[in-house]
C-alpha positions as CSV (number, residue, x, y, z in Angstrom):
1,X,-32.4,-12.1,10.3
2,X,-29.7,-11.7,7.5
3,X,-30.2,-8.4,6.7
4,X,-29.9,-7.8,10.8
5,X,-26.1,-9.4,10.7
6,X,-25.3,-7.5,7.9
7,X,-26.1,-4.4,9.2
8,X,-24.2,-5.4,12.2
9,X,-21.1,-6.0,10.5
10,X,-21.6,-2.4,8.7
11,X,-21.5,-1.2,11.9
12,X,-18.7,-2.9,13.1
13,X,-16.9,-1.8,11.0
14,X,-16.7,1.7,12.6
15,X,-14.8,-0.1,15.3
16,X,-11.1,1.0,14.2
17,X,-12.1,4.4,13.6
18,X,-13.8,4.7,17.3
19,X,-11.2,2.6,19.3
20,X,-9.2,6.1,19.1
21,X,-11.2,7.9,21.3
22,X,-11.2,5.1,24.7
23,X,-6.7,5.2,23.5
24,X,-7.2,8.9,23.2
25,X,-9.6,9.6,26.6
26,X,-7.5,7.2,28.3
27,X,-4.1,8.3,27.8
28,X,-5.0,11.7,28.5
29,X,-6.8,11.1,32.2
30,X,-3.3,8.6,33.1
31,X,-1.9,11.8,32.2
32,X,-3.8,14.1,34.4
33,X,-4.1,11.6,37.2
34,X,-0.3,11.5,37.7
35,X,-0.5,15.2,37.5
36,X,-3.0,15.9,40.2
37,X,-0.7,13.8,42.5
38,X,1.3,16.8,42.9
39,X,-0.5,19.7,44.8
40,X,-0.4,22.3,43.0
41,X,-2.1,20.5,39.7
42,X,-5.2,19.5,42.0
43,X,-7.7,21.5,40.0
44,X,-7.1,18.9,37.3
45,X,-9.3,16.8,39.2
46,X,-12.4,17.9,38.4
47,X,-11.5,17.7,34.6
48,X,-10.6,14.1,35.1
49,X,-13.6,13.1,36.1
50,X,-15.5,13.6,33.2
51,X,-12.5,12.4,31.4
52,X,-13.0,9.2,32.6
53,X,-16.5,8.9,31.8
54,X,-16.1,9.6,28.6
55,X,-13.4,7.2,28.4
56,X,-15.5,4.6,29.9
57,X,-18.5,5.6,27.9
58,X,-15.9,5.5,24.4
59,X,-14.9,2.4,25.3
60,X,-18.4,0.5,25.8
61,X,-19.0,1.7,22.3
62,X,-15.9,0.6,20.7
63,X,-16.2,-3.5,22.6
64,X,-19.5,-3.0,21.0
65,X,-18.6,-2.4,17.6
66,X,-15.6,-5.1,17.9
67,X,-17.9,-7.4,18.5
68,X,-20.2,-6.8,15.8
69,X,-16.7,-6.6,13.4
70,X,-15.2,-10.0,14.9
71,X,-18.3,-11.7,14.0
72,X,-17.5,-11.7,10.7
73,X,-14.6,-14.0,11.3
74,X,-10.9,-13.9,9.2
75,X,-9.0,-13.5,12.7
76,X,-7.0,-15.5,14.6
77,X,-9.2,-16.8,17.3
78,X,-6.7,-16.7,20.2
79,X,-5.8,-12.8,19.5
80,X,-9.5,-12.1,19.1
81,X,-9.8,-13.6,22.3
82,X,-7.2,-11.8,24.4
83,X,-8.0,-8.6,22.6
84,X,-11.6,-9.3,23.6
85,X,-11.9,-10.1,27.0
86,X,-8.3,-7.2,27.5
87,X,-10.3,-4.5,25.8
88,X,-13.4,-5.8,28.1
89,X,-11.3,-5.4,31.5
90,X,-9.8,-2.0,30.3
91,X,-13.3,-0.5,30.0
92,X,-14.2,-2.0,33.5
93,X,-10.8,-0.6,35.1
94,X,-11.7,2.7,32.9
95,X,-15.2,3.0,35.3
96,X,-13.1,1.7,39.0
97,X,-11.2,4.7,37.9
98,X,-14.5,7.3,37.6
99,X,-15.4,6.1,40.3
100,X,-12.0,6.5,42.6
101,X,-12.2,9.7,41.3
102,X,-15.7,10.5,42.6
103,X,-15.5,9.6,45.9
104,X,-12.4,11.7,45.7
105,X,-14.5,14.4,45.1
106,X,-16.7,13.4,47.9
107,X,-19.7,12.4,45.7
108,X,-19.7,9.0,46.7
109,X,-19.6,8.0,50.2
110,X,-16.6,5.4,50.7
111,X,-12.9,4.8,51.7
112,X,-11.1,2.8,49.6
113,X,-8.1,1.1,50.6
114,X,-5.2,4.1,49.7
115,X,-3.3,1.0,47.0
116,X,-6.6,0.6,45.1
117,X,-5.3,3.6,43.4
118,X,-1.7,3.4,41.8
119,X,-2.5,-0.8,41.3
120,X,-5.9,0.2,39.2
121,X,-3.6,2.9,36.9
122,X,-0.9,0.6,37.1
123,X,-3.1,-2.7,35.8
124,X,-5.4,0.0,33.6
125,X,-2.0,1.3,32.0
126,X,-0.8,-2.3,31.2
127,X,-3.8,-3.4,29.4
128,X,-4.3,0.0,27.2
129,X,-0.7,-1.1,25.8
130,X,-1.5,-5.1,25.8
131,X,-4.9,-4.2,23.8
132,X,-3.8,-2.1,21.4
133,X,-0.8,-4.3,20.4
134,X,-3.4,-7.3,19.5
135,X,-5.5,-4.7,17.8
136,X,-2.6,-3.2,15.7
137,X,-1.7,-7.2,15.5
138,X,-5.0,-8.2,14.4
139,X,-5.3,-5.3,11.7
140,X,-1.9,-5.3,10.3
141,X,-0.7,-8.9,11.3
142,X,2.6,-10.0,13.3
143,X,5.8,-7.5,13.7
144,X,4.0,-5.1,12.0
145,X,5.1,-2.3,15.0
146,X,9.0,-3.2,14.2
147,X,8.8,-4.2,10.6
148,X,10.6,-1.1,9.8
149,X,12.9,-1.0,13.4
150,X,16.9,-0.7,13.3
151,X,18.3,-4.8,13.1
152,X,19.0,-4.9,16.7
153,X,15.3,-4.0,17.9
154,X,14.3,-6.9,15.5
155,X,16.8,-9.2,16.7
156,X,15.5,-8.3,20.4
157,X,11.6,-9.0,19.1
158,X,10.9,-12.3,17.4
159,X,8.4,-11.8,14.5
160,X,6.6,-15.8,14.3
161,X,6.0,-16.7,10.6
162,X,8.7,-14.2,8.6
163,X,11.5,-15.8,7.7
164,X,12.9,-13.3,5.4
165,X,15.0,-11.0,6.0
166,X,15.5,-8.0,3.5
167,X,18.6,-8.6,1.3
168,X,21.0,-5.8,-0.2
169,X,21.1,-7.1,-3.7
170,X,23.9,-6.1,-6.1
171,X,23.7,-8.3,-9.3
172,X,20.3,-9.5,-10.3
173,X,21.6,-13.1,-11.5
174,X,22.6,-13.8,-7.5
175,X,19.4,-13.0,-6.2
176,X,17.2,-15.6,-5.9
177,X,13.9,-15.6,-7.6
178,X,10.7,-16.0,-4.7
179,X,13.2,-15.3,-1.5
180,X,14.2,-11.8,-2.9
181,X,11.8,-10.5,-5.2
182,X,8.1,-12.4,-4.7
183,X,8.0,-12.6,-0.8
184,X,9.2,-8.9,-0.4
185,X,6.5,-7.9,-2.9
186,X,3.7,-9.7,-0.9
187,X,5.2,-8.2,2.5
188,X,4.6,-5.1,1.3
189,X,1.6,-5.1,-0.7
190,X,-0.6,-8.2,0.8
191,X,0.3,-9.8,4.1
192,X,-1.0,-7.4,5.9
193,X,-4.8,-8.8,5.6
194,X,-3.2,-11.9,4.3
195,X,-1.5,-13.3,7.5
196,X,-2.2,-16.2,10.1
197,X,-4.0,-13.6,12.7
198,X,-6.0,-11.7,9.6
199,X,-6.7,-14.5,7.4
200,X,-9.0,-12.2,4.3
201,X,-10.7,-14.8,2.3
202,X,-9.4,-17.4,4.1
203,X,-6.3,-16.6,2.5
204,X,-2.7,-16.6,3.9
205,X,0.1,-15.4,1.9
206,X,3.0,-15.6,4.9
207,X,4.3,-18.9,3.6
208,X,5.0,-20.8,-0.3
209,X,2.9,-23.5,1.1
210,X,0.3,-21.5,2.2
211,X,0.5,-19.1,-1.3
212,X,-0.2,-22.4,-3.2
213,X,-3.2,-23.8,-0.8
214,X,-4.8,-20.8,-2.1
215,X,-8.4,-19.5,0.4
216,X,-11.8,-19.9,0.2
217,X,-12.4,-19.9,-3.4
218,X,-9.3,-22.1,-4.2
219,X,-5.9,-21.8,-5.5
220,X,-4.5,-18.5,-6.5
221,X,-1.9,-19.8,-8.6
222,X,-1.7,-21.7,-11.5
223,X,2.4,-22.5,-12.3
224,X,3.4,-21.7,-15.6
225,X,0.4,-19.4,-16.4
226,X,-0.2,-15.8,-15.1
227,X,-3.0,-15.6,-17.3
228,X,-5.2,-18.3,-15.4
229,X,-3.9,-17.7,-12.0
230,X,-6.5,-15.6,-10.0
231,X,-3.6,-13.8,-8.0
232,X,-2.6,-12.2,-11.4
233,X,-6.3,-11.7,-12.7
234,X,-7.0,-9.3,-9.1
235,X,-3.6,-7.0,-9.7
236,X,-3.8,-6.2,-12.8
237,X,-7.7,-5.1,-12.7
238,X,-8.5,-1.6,-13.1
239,X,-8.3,0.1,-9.8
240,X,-12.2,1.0,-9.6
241,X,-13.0,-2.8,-9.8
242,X,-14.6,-4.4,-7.4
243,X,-12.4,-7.2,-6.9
244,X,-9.6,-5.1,-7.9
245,X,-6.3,-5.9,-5.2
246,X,-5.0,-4.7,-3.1
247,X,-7.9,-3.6,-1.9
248,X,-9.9,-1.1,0.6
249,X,-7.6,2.0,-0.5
250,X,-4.5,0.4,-1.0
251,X,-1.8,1.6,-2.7
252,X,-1.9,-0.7,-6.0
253,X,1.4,-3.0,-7.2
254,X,3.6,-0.5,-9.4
255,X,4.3,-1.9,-13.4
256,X,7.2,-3.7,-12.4
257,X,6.1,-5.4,-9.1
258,X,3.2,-6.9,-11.5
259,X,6.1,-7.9,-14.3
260,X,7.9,-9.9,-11.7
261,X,5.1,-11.8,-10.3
262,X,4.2,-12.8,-13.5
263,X,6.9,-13.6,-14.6
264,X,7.5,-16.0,-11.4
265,X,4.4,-17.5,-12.1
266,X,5.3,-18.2,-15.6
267,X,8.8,-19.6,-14.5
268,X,6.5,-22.3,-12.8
269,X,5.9,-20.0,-9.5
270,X,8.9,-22.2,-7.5
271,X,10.5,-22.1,-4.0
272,X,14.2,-22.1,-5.0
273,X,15.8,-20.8,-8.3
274,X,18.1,-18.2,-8.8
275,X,16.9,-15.5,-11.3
276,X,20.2,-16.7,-13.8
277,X,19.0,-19.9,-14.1
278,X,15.6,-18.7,-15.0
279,X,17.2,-17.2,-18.4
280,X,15.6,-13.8,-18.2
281,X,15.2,-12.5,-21.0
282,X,17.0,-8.1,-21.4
283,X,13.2,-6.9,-21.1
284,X,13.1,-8.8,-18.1
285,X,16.7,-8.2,-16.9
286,X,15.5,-4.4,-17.0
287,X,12.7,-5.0,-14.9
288,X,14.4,-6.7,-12.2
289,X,17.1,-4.3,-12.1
290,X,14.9,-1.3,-11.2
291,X,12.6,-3.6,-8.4
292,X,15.7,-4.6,-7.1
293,X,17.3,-0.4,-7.2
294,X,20.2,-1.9,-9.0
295,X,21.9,1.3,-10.3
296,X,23.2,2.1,-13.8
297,X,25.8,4.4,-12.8
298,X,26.5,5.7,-16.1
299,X,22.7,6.7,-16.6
300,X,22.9,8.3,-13.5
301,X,26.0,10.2,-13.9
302,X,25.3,11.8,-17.3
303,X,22.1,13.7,-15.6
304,X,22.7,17.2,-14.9
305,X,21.5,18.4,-11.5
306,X,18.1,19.6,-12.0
307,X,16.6,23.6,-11.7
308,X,15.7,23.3,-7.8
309,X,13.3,26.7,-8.6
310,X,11.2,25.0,-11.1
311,X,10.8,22.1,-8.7
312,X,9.1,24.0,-6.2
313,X,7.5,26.1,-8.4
314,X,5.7,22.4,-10.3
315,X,5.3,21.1,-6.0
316,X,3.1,24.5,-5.6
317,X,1.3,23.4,-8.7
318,X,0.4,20.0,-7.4
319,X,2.8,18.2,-8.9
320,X,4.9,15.4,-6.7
321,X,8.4,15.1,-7.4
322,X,11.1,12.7,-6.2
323,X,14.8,11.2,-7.1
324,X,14.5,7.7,-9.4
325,X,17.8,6.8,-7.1
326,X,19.3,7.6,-4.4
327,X,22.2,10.0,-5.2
328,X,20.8,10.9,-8.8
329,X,19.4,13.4,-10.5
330,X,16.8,11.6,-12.6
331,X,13.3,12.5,-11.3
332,X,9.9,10.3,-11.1
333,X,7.2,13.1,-11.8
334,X,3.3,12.2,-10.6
335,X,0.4,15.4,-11.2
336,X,-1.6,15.1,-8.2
337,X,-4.2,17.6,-9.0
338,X,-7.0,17.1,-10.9
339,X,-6.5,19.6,-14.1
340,X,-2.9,20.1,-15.1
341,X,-1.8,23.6,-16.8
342,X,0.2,24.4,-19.9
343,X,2.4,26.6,-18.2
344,X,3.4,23.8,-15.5
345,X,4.0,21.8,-18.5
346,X,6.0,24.0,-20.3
347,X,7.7,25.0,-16.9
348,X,8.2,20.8,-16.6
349,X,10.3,21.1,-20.1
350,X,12.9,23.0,-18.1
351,X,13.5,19.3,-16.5
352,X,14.1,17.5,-19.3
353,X,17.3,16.3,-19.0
354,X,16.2,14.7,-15.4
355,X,12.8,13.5,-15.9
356,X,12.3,10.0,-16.9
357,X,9.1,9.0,-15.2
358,X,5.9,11.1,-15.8
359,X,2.7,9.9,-14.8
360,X,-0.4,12.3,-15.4
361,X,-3.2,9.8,-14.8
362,X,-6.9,11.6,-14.8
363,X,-5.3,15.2,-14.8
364,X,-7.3,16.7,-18.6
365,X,-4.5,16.1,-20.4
366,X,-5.7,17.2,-24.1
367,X,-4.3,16.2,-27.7
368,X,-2.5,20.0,-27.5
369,X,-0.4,18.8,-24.6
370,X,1.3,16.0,-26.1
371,X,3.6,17.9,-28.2
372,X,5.3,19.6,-25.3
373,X,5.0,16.5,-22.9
374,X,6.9,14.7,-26.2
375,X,9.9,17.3,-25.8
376,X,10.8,15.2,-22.3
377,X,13.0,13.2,-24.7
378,X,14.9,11.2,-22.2
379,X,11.4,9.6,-20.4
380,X,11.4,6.1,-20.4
381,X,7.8,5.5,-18.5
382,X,5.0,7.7,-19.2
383,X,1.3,7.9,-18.0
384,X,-2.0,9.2,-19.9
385,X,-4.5,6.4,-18.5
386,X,-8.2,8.4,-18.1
387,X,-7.4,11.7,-20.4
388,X,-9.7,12.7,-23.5
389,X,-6.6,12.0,-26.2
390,X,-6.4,10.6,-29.7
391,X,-4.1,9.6,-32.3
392,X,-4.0,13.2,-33.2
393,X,-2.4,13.5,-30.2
394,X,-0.1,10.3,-29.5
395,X,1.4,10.4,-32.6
396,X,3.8,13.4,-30.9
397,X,4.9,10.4,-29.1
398,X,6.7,8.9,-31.4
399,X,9.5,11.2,-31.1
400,X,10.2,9.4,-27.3
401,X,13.1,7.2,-29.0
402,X,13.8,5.7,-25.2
403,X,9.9,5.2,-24.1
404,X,10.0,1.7,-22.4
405,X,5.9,1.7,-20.8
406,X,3.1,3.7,-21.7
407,X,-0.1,3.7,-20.3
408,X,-3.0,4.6,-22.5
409,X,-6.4,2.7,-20.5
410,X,-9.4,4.5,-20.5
411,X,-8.6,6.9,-24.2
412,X,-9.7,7.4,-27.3
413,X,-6.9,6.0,-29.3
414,X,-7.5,3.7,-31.8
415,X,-5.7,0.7,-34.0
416,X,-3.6,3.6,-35.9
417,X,-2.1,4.8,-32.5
418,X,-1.2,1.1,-31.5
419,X,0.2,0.6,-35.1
420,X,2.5,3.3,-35.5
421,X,3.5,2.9,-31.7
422,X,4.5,-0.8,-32.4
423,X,7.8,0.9,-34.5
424,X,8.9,2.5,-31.3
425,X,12.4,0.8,-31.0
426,X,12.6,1.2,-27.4
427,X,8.8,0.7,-26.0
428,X,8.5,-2.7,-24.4
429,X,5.3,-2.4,-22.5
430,X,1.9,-0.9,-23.7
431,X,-1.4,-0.5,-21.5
432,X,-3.8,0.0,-24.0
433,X,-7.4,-1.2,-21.7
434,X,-11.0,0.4,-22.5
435,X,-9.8,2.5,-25.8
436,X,-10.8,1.7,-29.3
437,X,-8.5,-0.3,-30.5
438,X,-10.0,-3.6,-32.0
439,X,-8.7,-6.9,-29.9
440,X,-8.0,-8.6,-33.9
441,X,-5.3,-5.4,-34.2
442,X,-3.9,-6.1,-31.2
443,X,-3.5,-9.9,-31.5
444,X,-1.8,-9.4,-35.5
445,X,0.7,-7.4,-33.7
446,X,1.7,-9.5,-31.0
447,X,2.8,-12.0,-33.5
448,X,4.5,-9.6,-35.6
449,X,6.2,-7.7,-32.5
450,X,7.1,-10.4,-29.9
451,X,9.4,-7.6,-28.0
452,X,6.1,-5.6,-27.0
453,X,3.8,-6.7,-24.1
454,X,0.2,-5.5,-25.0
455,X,-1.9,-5.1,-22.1
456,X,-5.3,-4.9,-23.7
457,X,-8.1,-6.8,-21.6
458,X,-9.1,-8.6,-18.9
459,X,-6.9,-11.8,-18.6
């Protein structure tokens, strides 16, 4: 009987993917049935009949498949209900409106009262929107529609449960710590199947009294250590893990994201504190000044505007290119492609006065390249997680003299990599998971080199 509800809530799953085609069927015969009103679109008739059966048909399946994926539980129970029993009535009014339609076309023998029609489009119309605003609700959790909406749509729409408000900040000492920088970073990266109406876990994240409570396998938090807390422990797993968060696709927490949740969680993870009062340390201070976009104008200004020909020459490549700030011309470089060139690279050196981001995760990056990735002499993040390199390679690196993060997971270098990268004078941050370095090398230098964060296992 287990293996029976499992299987159902496989299939249930397909429910979001399917519920397009009763929105899509739907829309499309309202369409045509106000179109057909007018005489000389009358031949459209015929083609909304069938139309509306598969609408109808569509939408059986997809109240089926909801079902099966509501059984599973994690939803608010009053917007499963109305989106339910509304997503029930919009199939029925879906087949009234076949069947208007066929004894419009004379295949079934009765005369309807002449209102049955525009009040069965008109109460058919209303629930399509009603239902798919508690679905989208349900899937994405409150406001999500006008999260993004100019101020005075928001101020027209109440959004229950979020009471923040996005805040301009200009100096990281006034901004205060979980208002400003924590709940903006769960917004964005975990409400959305953390919430009161999609409760994941049995896990709500919309509230600090909730965050504490923690879900169904207890607290996520432990104050004062990132290390223990199981928040910390899911976001900073590699992304292949299967308990690995954000999950199902997600785009992951960037490097400074996870910084400053740790770093609140250290600082006692508390409601109220402004970051000055915290004592940041500069490492820190850095950190929050690029989450927050704070811009350092004289950085900024000293970058020459960049070869626009060898930018879309690297987009044609694969490559994804974009402005660090707004109004600057320091670029944050990603390879999207799966094997990166040595003539895009050497084309990329042409951009060195503007790049300061790289990241070539998984792209075949070999030993070779490293000499002309090392003449990007102003990059301050850089990462070569899942390429076949060694020492041979990294030690080109040590020429970056304003390298702040690398990320070296899943390589071959080994304790002589991590030892002559620990002189670095600027690096700050090292990623250094599933390579050969020995965990004894590691720990000697952390207590020699207290300025370097060594990410090197599981915590």
């Amino acid at each position: 009987m287990e293996q029976i509800t499992d299987f159902g809530k496989f299939i249930g799953r397909f429910h979001p993917f399917v519920v397009h085609l009763p929105i899509g069927f739907i829309t499309l015969a309202l369409f045509l049935q106000v179109l057909s009103a007018f005489k000389k679109f009358v031949y459209v008739i015929p083609v909304l009949s069938l139309v509306w059966l598969l609408g109808f048909m569509s939408a059986v399946l997809a109240v089926v498949l909801g079902l099966l994926l509501a059984s599973k539980g994690g939803y608010d129970d009053d917007l499963i209900y109305w989106h339910k029993w509304s997503g029930m009535l919009l199939t029925i009014f879906a087949l009234v409106q076949y069947i208007l339609i066929q004894i419009k076309l004379g295949y079934i023998k009765f005369s309807p009262l002449g209102f049955l029609y525009p009040v069965s489009l008109t109460i058919l119309f209303g629930l399509l929107l009603f239902t798919g605003h508690q679905g989208g609700t349900l899937t994405h959790g409150q406001g999500y529609l006008v999260e993004y909406a100019p101020q005075f749509i928001q101020k027209m729409i109440p959004m229950p449960g979020n009471a923040f408000e996005i805040t301009n900040i200009r100096s990281v000492d006034s901004a205060d710590l979980f208002y400003d920088a924590i709940m903006p970073i769960l917004r964005s990266k975990c409400i959305s199947c953390h919430n009161k109406t999609k409760t994941k876990g049995q896990l709500i994240l919309t509230t600090y009294e909730d965050i504490l409570k923690g879900g169904k396998h207890g607290s996520i938090i432990t104050p004062g250590s990132s290390t223990a807390s199981e928040l910390y422990k899911r976001i900073t797993l590699p992304y292949d893990h299967k308990e690995f968060m954000p999950s199902d696709g997600k785009k992951p927490l960037s490097e400074d994201q996870i910084a400053v949740l740790e770093w609140w969680i250290d600082k006692q993870a508390l409601q109220k504190g402004l970051i000055k009062d915290l004592q940041p340390d500069e490492i820190m201070v850095n950190i929050l000044e690029r989450f927050f976009g704070i811009q350092d104008d004289q950085i900024i200004n000293t970058a020459p505007p960049p070869d626009y020909e060898v930018i879309n020459q690297l987009v044609k490549s694969g490559y994804s290119i974009r402005n660090l700030y707004k109004g600057s011309n320091l670029l944050d470089v990603k390879y999207t492609n799966n094997s990166v060139h040595s003539t895009d690279l050497k084309s990329l050196i042409k951009l060195a006065d503007q790049v300061i981001w790289l990241d070539l995760n998984n792209c075949k990056i070999a030993d070779r390249d490293l000499e002309l990735i090392a003449s990007l002499a102003k990059l301050r993040k850089l990462n070569l997680s899942k390429n076949d390199i060694s020492d041979l390679g990294v030690k080109q690196l040590l020429h970056l003299s304003h390298l702040e993060y690398l990320n070296l997971y899943d390589t071959n270098v080994s304790d002589s990599s991590v030892i002559m990268l620990a002189e670095m004078p600027g690096l700050k941050e090292i990623y250094l998971w599933q390579t050969q370095v020995n965990d004894s090398t590691i720990e000697k230098l952390k207590h020699q080199n207290k300025r370097i964060k060594f990410i090197y296992k599981a915590q």
